[in-house]
C-alpha positions in Angstrom: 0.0 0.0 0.0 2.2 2.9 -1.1 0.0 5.5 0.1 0.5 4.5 3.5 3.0 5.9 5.8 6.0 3.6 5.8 6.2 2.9 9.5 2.6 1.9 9.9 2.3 -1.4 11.2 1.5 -4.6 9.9 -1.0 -4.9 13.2 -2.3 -1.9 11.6 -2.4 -2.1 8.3 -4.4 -5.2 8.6 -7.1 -3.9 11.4 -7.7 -0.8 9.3 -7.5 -2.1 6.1 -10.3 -5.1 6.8 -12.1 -2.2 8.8 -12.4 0.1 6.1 -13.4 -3.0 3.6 -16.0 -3.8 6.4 -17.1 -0.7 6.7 -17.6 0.2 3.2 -19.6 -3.0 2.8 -21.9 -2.6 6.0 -22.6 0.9 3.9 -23.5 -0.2 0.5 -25.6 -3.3 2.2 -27.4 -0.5 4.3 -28.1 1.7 1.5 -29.3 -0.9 -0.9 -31.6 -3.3 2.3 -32.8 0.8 3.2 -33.7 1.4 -0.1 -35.4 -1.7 -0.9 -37.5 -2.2 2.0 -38.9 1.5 2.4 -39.4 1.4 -1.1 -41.5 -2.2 -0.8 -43.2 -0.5 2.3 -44.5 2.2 0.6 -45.2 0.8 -2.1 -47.5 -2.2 0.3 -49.3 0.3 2.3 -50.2 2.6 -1.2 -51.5 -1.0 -2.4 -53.0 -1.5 0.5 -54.8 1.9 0.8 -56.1 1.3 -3.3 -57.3 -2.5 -1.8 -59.6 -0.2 0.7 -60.6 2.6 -1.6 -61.7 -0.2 -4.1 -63.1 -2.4 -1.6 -65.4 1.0 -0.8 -65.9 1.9 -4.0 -67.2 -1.6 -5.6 -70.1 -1.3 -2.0 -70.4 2.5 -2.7 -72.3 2.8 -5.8 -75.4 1.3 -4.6 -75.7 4.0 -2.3 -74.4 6.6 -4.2 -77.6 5.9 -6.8 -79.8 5.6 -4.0 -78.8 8.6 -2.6 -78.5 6.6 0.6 -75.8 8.7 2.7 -76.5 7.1 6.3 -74.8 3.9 4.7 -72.1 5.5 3.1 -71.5 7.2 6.0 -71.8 3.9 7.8 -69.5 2.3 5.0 -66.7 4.8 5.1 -66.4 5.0 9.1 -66.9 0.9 9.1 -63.8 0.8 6.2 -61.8 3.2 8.2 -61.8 1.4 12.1 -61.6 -2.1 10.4 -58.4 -3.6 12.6 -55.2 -1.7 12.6 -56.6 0.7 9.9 -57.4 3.2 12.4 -54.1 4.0 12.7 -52.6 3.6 9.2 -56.1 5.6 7.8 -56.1 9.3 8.1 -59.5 9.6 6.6 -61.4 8.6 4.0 -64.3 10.3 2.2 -66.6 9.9 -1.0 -67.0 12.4 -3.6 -69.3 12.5 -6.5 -68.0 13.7 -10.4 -69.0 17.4 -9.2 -66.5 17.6 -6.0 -69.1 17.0 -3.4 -68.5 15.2 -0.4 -71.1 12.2 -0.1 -69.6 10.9 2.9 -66.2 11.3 5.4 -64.7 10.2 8.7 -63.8 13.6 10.1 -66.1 14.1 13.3 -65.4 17.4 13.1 -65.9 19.9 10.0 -64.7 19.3 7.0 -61.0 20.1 6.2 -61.0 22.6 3.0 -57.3 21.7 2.4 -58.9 18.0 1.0 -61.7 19.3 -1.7 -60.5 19.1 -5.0 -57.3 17.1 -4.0 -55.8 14.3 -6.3 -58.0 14.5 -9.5 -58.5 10.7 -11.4 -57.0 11.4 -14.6 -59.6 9.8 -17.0 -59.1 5.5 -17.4 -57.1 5.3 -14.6 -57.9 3.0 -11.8 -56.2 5.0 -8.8 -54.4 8.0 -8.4 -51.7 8.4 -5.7 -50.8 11.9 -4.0 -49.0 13.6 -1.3 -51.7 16.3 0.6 -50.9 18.7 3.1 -54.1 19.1 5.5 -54.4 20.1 9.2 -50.8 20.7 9.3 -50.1 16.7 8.7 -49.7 15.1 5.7 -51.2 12.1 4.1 -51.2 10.1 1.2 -53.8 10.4 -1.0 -55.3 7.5 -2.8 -58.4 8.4 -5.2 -60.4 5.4 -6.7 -63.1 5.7 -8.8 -66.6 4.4 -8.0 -68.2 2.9 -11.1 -70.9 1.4 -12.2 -71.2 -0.1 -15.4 -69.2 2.4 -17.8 -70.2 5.4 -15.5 -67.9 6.9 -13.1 -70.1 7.9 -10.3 -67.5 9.4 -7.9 -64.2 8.9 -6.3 -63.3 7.5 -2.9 -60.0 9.0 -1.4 -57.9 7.1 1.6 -55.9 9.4 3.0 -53.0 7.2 4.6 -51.1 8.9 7.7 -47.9 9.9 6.4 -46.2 9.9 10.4 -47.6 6.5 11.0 -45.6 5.3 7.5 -42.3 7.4 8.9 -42.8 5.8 12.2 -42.7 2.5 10.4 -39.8 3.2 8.2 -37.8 4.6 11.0 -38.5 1.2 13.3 -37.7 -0.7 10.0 -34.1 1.8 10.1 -33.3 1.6 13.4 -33.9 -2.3 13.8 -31.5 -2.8 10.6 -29.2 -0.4 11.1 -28.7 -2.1 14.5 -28.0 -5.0 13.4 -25.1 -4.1 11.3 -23.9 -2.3 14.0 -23.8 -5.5 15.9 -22.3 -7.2 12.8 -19.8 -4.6 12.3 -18.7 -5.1 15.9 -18.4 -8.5 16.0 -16.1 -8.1 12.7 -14.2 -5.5 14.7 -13.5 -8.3 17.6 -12.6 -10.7 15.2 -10.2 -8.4 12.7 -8.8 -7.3 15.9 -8.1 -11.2 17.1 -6.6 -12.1 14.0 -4.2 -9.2 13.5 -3.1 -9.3 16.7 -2.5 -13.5 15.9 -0.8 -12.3 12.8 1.1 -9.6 13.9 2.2 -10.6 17.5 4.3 -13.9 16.3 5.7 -11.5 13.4 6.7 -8.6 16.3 8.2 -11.3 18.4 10.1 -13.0 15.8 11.6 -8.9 15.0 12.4 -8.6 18.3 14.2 -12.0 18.7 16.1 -10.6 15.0 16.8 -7.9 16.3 18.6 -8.9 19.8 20.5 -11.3 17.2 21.7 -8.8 15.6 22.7 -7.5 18.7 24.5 -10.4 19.7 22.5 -11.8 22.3 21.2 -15.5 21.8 19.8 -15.7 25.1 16.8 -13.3 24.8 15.6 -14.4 21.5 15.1 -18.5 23.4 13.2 -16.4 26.1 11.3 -14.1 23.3 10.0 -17.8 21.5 9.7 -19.5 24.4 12.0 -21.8 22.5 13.4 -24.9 24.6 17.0 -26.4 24.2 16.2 -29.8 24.4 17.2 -30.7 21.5 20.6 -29.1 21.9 21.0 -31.4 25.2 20.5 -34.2 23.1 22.8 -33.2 20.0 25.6 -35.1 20.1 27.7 -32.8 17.7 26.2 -29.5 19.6 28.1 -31.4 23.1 30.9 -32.6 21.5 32.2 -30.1 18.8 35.1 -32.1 17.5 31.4 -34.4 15.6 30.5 -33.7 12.5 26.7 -32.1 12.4 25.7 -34.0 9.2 22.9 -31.3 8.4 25.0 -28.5 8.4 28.2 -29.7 8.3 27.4 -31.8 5.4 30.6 -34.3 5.4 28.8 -36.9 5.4 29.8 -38.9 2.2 27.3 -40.9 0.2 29.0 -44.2 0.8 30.1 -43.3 4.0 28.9 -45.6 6.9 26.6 -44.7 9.8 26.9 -45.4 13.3 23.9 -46.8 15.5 24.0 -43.7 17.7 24.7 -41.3 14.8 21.7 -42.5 13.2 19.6 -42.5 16.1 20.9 -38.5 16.6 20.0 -37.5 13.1 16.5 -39.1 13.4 15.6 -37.5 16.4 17.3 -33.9 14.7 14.7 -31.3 14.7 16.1 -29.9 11.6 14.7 -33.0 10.2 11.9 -33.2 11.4 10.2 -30.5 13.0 7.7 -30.7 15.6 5.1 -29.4 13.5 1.9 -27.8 14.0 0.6 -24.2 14.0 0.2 -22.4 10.9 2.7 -20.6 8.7 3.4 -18.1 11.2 3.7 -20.8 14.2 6.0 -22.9 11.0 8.6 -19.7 10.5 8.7 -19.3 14.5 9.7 -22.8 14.7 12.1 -22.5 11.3 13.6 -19.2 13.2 14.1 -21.1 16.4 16.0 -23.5 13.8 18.3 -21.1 12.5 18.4 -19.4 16.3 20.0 -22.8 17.5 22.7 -23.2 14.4 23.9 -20.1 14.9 24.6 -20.4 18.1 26.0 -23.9 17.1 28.5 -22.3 14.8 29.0 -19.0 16.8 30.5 -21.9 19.6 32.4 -23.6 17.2 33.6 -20.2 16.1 34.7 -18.8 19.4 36.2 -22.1 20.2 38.2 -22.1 16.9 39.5 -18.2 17.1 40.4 -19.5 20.6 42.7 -22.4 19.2 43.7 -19.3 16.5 44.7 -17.2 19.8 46.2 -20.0 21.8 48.2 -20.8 18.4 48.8 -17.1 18.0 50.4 -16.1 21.3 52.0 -19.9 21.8 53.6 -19.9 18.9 57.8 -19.5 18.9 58.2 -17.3 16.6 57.3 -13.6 16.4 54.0 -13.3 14.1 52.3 -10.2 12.7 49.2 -9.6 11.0 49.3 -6.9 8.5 46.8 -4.8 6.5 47.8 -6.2 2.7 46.7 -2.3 1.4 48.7 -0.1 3.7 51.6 -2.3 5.1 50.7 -1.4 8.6 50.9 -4.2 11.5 47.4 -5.1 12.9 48.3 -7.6 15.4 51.4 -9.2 16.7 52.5 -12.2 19.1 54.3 -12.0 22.4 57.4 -13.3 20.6 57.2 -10.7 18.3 57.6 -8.5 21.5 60.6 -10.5 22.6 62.0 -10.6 19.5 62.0 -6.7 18.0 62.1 -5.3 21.5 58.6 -3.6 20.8 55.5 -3.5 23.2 52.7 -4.4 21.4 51.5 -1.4 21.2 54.2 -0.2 19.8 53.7 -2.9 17.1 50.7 -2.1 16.4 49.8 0.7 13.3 53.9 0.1 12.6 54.5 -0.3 9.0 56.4 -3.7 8.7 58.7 -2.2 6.2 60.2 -0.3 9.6 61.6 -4.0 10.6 63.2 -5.3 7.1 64.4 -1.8 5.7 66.8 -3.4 3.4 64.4 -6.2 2.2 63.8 -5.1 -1.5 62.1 -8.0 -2.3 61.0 -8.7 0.9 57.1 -9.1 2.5 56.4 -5.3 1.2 57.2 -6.4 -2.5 54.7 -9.6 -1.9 52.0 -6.6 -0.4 52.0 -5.0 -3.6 51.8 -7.7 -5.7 48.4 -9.0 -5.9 49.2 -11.7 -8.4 52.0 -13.1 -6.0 50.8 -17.0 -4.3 48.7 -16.9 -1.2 52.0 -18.6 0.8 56.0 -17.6 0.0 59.0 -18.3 1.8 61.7 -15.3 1.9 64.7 -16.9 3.1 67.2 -15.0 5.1 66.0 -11.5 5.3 67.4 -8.7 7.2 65.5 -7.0 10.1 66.2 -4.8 12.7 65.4 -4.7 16.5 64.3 -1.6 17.9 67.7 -1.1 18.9 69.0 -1.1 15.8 70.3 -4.5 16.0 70.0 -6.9 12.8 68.8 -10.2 12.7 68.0 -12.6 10.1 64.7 -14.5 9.7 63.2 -17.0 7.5 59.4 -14.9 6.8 56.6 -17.2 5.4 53.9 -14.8 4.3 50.4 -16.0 3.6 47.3 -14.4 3.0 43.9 -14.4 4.5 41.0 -12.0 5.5 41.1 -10.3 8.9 38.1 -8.5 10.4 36.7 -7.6 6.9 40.0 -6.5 5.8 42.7 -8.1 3.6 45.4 -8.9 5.6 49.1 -11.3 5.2 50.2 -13.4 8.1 53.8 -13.0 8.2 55.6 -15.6 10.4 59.2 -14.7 11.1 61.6 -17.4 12.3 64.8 -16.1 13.6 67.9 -17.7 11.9 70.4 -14.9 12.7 72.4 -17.7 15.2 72.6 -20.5 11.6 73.4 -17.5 9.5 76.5 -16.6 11.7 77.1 -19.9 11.4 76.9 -20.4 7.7 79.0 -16.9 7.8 81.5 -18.6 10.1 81.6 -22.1 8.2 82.1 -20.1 4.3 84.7 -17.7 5.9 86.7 -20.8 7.2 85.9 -23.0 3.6 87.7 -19.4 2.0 90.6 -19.2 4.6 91.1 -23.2 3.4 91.2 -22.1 -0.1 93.3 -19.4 0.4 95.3 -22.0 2.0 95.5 -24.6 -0.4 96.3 -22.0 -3.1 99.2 -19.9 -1.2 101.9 -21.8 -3.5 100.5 -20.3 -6.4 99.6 -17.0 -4.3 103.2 -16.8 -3.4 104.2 -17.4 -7.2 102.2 -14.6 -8.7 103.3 -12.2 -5.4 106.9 -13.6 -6.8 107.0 -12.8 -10.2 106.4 -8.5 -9.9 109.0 -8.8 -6.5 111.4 -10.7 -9.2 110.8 -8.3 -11.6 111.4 -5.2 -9.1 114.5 -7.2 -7.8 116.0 -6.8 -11.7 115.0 -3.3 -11.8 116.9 -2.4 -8.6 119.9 -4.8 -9.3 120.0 -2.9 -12.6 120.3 0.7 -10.8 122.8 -0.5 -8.1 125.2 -1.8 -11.3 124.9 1.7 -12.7 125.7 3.2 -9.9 128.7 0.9 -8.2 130.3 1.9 -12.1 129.9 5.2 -11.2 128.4 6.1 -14.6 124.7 7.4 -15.3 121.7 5.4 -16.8 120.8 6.8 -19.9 117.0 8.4 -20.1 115.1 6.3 -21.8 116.6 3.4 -19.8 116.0 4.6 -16.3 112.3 5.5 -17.7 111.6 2.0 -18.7 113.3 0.2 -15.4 111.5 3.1 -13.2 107.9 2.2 -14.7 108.2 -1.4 -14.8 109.0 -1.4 -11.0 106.5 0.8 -10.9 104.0 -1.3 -12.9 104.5 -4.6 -10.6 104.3 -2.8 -7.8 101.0 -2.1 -8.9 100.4 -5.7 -9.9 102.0 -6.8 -6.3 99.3 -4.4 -4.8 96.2 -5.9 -7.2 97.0 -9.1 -6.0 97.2 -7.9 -2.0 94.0 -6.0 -2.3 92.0 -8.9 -3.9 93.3 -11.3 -1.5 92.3 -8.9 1.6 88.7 -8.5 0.1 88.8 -12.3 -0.7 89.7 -13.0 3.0 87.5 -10.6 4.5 84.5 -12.0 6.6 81.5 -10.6 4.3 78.0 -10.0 5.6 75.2 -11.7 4.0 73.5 -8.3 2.5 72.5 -8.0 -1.0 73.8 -5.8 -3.9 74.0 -5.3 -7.3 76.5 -7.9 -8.4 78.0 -8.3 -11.8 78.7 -11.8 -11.9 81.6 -11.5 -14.3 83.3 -9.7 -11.5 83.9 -12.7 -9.6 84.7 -14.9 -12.1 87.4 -12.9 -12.7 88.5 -12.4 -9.7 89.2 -16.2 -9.3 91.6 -15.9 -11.6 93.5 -13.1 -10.4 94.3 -15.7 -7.5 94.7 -19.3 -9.4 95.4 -18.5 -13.1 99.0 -19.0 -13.1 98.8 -21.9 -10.9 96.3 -23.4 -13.1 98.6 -22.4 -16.4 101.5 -24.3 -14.3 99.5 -27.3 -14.4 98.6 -27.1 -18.2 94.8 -26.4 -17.7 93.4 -24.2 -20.5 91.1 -21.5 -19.1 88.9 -20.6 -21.8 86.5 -17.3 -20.6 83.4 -16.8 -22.9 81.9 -13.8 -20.8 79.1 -12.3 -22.1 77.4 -8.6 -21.2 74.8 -10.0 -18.4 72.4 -7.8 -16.5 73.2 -7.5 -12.6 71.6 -10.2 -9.9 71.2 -9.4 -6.5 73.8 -10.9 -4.6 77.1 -10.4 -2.8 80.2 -10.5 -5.2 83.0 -11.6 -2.4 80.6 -15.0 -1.7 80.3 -15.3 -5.2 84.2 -15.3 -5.7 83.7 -18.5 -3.0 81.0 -20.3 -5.4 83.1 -20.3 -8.3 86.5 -20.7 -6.4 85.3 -23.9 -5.8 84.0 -25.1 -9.0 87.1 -24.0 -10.7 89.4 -25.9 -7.7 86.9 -29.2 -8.2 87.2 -28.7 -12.0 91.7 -28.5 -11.4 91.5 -31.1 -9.3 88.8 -33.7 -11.7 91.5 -32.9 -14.4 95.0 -33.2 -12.6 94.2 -36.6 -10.3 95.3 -39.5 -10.0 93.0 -41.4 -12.1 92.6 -39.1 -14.8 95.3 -39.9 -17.6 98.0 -37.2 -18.3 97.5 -37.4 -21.9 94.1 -36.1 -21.5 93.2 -32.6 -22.6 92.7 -30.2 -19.5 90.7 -27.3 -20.8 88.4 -25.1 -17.9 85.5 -23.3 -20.2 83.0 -20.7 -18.3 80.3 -19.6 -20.1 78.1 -16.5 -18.8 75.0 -15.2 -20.3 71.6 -13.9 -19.9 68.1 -15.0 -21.1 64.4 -14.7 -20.3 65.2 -12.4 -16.9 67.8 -15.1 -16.2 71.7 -15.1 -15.9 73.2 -18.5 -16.7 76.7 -19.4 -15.8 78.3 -22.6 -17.0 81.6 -24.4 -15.4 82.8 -26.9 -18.0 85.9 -29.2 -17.2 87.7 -32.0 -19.1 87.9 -34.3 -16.4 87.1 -37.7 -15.3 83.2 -37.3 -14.4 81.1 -38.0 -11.7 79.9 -41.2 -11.5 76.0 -41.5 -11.0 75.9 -42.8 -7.5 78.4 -39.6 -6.4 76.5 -37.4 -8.4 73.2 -37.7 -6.2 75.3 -37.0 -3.0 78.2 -34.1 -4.7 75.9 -31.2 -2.5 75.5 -33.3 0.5 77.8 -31.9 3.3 80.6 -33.9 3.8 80.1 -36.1 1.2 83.4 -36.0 -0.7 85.3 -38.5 -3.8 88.6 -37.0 -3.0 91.1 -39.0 -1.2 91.3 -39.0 2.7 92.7 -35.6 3.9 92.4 -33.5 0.8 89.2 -32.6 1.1 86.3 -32.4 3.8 83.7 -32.5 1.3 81.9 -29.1 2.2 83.0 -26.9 -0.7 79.8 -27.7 -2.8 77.4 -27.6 -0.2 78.6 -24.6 0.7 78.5 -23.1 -3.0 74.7 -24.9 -3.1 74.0 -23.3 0.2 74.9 -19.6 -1.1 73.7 -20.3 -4.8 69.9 -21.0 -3.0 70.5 -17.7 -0.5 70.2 -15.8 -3.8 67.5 -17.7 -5.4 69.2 -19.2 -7.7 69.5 -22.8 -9.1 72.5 -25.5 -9.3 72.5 -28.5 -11.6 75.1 -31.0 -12.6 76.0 -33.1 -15.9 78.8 -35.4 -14.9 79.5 -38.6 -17.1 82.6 -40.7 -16.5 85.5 -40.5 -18.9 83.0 -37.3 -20.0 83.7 -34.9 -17.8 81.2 -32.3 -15.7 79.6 -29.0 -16.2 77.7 -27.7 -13.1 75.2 -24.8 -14.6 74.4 -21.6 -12.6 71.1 -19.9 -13.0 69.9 -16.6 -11.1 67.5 -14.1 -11.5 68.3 -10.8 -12.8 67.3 -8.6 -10.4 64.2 -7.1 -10.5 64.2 -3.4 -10.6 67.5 -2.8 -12.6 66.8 -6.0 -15.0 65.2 -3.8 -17.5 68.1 -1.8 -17.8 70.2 -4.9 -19.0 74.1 -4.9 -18.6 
């Protein structure tokens, strides 16, 4: 009903609408019964009066022609007390064709208001008319008095006009009364039945609305629901048991306990108590959905409880961060212990304020939408809220939080194994260092025998006494100079070498290192007749560190010197080192080809295993590739062998070109 106000109730809109339908219909059965029986009223009581006048009229005549008036007078006052026609008959008197009045029933003069009244229009058999006389009013009814084809006079019956009102009004009152009674009785009963309707419908809004509100209890006390049926749920006591309604795991072929069958039979939810109409059917369908929700709201709280307990028991710090703004929304006691933050403090902290130098760290996987719902970032750098660094392990993994997309980031602190690792590569470089000082000291030798020349050179000239000619001293001046320089090179690599480097990421050409290798071992490796062939291309720069690079290939090319120069590799055989570098598809690939004996396949499976070496006992300890796999991974990159006896080996390098200089290329 749209021209109703909106907030009108249903109560309402039902009372007054069947009302007003009510209503209207009492009215149009009033106004047609009123109209119908005054109008047959009337219309009996004119017939009635004609019945009299005729009646009159037929006995009349004989004593109009006899000029009798004793008996007409007689007749007329006899027609006019008959029964109850003294009081319906006002008068009645007989006229002859020439207006004179033969006979009446006024005991008293009379009235002049009545001569000439209500002509009889010529072949008519009555005439009806409304007369004023006396100051009342009375129907007129004129018959003629005939006999044979003469009209000998007219009688008139005057019928009392109040005496007809006070009949129609009984005849009013009496039915109007009774539809007031039946419009009453519909009032009680409209009223009943909206308030049947609409009380259910007020009580189930109520019970929604204290829902909404969060309260369970009141809505089972609005219903008058009972929990019965809860007491006798197995899955509502015991959480950890499937409900098969709503739960729904139960499999077609899956087989049914006795008691689990018994349980679901007895479910209300299959079958309802039943009863009542559709109101009393949605009360019960409401009470229903009442009880699962406070089924799953249980199984809710108990879950985010197990979420909590997981949450604040779990070792390692955990955050949960708003995916759209980076800020932390939640975080672990750990997480305290860890960064040194209260959790307040935590809390509304952007995460990149922990892992400033993470480039590619959890802020990269933020802004990515297009990234996997779980990653790993190994070994990223943090800081305490000291300032302090430490390095964690982050698995990220997305999921909603309060309405808001949101990454878990779990941080697991490794900054004790990466000391470690630190520790264990700095010692595998000291050994190398070690095992190539003979060929250290040989380079270092030849620019000190070169400067030893150049000086002997000068002393001679000057024990003569004479003077070294220009262009002489210029040459001997700026080769000493020159290996000097070379003496220097080969001090300054061997410091950076040596240094203990921390695992932070940079921009890395990984030419760089390669060469750097062989600013160490070339000459040895030339001693020992091993062709170096360098096929280096322009690459584009990974993210890496350049000084545990130099490691990674130190030890290829020492496994690759030593595959060719052993024992059981035959002299005669050609010793030829080829590295390969070049890029493709956002990719750097760097090969390390040797000549040697192979790997057999039972070795090969186990060459990155720590400890695991083929070298004889006490020339090796077998951690030089598991190291280099160990550092290759750090930077994301990728380490495969091909190795076939008598074939020799080529171990391929592949890393990713970092991200936000790739483009640039080399």
């Amino acid at each position: 009903m749209p021209f109703l106000p909106q907030r009108v109730s249903l109560k309402l809109k039902m009372f007054g609408g069947t009302m007003a339908v009510v209503l209207l219909v009492s009215a149009v059965i009033a106004i047609l019964a009123r109209w119908i029986l005054v109008t047959s009223l009337n219309r009996e009581l004119e017939q009635r009066g004609v019945a009299i006048g005729q009646s009159i009229a037929e006995r009349a005549s004989g004593f109009i022609l006899d000029k009798d008036r004793p008996n007409l007078v007689s007749l007329v006052f006899d027609a006019a007390q008959l029964g109850e026609r003294k009081v319906l008959v006002s008068y009645i008197f007989i006229s002859d064709n020439d207006g004179r009045i033969l006979a009446n029933t006024f005991i008293r003069p009379f009235p002049a208001d009545l001569r000439g009244i209500n002509p009889l229009p010529e072949n008519k058999d009555y005439s009806i008319d409304l007369v004023d006389f006396d100051r009342s009013q009375a129907i007129d009814i004129a018959v003629p008095v005939r006999e044979g084809i003469y009209t000998l006079g007219a009688v008139h019956v005057g019928l009392s006009k109040s005496h007809i009102d006070s009949l129609v009004g009984k005849l009013r009152t009496t039915f109007l009364g009774f539809i007031t009674a039946v419009t009453v009785v519909m009032f009680l009963i409209v009223l009943r039945l909206s308030n049947a309707v609409a009380r259910p419908l007020s009580r189930l809004t109520q019970a929604a609305d204290a829902i909404s509100r969060g309260s369970l209890d009141a809505p089972e006390a609005m219903l008058g629901l009972s929990d019965d049926a809860i007491k006798h749920c197995q899955a509502y006591a015991d959480t950890d048991l499937p409900c098969w309604h709503f739960d729904q795991n139960r499999g077609e072929g899956e087989p049914t306990s006795q008691a689990a069958s018994r349980t679901c039979r007895e479910c209300r939810f299959y079958r309802k108590e039943g009863g009542g109409d559709e109101v009393a059917q949605l009360a019960e369908s409401f009470s229903n959905m009442i009880w699962s929700i406070r089924l799953y709201r249980r199984r809710l709280r108990e879950s985010e409880e197990k979420y909590r307990s997981l949450f604040d028991s779990n070792p390692d710090p955990v955050f949960v961060v708003e995916a759209a703004t980076g800020r932390i929304l939640d975080a672990n006691s750990q997480a305290e212990a860890v960064y040194g933050y209260g959790r307040k403090e935590l809390v509304g902290r952007g995460l990149a304020e922990l892992e400033p130098d993470a480039d590619g760290g959890v802020a990269a996987y933020l802004a990515d939408r297009d990234a996997p719902e779980r990653v790993l970032f190994p070994k990223l750098r943090h800081v305490r809220k000291d300032g302090e660094p430490l390095y964690v392990n982050v698995h990220a993994c997305r999921i909603a939080y309060r309405a808001r997309d949101a990454v878990i980031v779990s941080a697991t602190d490794i900054t004790e194994l990466v000391e470690k690792d630190a520790q264990l590569i700095q010692a595998s470089k000291m050994k190398t260092l070690g095992e190539m000082s003979a060929g250290i000291a040989h380079e270092l030798n030849q620019p000190l025998n070169a400067i030893k020349m150049g000086s002997d050179y000068l002393k001679m000239v000057a024990e003569t006494g004479g003077l070294p000619s220009p262009v002489a001293l210029a040459a001997v001046t700026g080769q000493v100079s020159e290996q000097v320089d070379r003496a220097a090179a080969i001090i300054g690599h061997l410091r950076d070498f040596g240094r203990k480097s921390e695992p932070k990421l940079e921009y890395v050409d990984i030419n760089e290192p390669i060469k750097g290798v062989f600013t160490i071992i070339g000459h040895e490796l030339a001693l020992q007749g091993i062709e170096v062939v360098l096929r280096l291309a322009a690459v584009a720069p990974i993210k890496a560190h350049a000084n545990r690079l130099e490691q990674v290939f130190f030890n290829l090319v020492v496994n690759a010197r030593d595959a060719m120069t052993g024992i059981s590799c035959p002299a005669e055989r050609p010793r030829r080192l080829t590295i390969v570098s070049e890029s493709r598809d956002g990719l750097v690939d760097v090969s390390v080809a040797d000549t040697g004996c192979g790997i057999p396949e039972a070795a090969r499976r186990k060459i990155f295993e720590p400890f695991f070496t083929t070298k004889q006992t006490g020339q090796g300890m077998g951690l030089g590739l598991a190291i280099t796999y160990g550092i290759v991974r750090d930077y994301g990159g990728e380490i495969e062998v091909e190795s076939a006896p008598e074939k020799g080996s080529v171990f391929r390098l592949t890393f990713p070109v970092a991200r936000d200089r790739g483009e640039r290329g080399p």
